[in-house]
N, C-alpha and C positions, 0 to 999 in steps of 0.2 A: 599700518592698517591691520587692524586684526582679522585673523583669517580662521574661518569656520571650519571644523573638519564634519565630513558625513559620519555619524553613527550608524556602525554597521550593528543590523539588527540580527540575530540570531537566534532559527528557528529551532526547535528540539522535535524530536520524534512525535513526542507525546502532544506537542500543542497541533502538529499536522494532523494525526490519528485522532486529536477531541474534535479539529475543526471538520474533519473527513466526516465524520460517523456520525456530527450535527448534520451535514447537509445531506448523506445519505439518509437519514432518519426523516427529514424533512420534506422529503423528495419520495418517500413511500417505501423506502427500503428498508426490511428487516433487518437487525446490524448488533452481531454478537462478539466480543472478544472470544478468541477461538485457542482454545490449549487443550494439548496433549500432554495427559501428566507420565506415561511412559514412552513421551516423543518428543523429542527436541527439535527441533527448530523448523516447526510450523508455523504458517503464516501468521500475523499478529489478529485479522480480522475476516468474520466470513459475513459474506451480505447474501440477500434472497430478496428477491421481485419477481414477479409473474413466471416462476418457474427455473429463475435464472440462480445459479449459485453461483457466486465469485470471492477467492480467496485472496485477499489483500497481505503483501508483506509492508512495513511503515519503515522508511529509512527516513536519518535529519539530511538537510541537502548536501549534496556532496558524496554523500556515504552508497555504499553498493550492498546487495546481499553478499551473507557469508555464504562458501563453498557447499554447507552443509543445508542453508537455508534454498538457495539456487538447487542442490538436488530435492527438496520436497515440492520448489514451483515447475519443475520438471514432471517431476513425479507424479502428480495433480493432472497436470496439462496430457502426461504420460494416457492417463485412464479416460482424457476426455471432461476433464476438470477445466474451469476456466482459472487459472491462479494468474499472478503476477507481482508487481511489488511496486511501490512509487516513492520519491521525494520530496511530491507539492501535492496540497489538495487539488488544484489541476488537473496533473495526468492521476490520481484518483475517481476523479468524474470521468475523464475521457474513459477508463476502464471498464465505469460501471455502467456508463452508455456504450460502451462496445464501440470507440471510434478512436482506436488506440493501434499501434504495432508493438506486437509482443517483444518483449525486451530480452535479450536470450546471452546466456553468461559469457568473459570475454575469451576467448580461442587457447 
């Protein structure tokens, strides 16, 4: 009998971050790739709605922020910034509807 295997399918950064920032865009929300050229490892995207600023970091799944990127969603959140970072278009929406728990670096 021949036996099927699943094709495991694999997501990249970059197609989470086009799918994110189609339905942020779609959904009324401003949506800029965000860099600092004498600052390193800022969030990859900042969005704005009705007042709201939220800074998005894009990981592929599996993946975490780096040490340096985790001090700038600190840093953000430090001053009263909404930042954060995600792995799935998913907890991307949850963030930018505000029905998320802030994810906070590991101990």
């Amino acid at each position: 009998m021949l036996e099927l295997k699943k094709r495991e399918v694999k997501v990249s950064e970059k197609q989470i971050e086009t799918k994110g920032r189609k339905w942020a865009v779609d959904h009324g929300w401003y949506c800029r790739k965000f860099t600092s050229p004498a600052h390193r490892s800022v969030p990859d995207r900042l969005f704005l709605k009705d007042g709201i600023v939220v800074f998005i970091e894009f990981k592929k799944p599996g993946n975490v922020p780096t040490k340096a990127q985790w001090e700038e969603i600190l840093e953000i959140r430090s001053k009263g910034g909404r930042a954060d970072w995600t792995d799935s278009v998913e907890r991307m929406i949850e963030i930018l509807e505000g029905r998320h728990e802030e994810w906070h670096p590991p101990s």
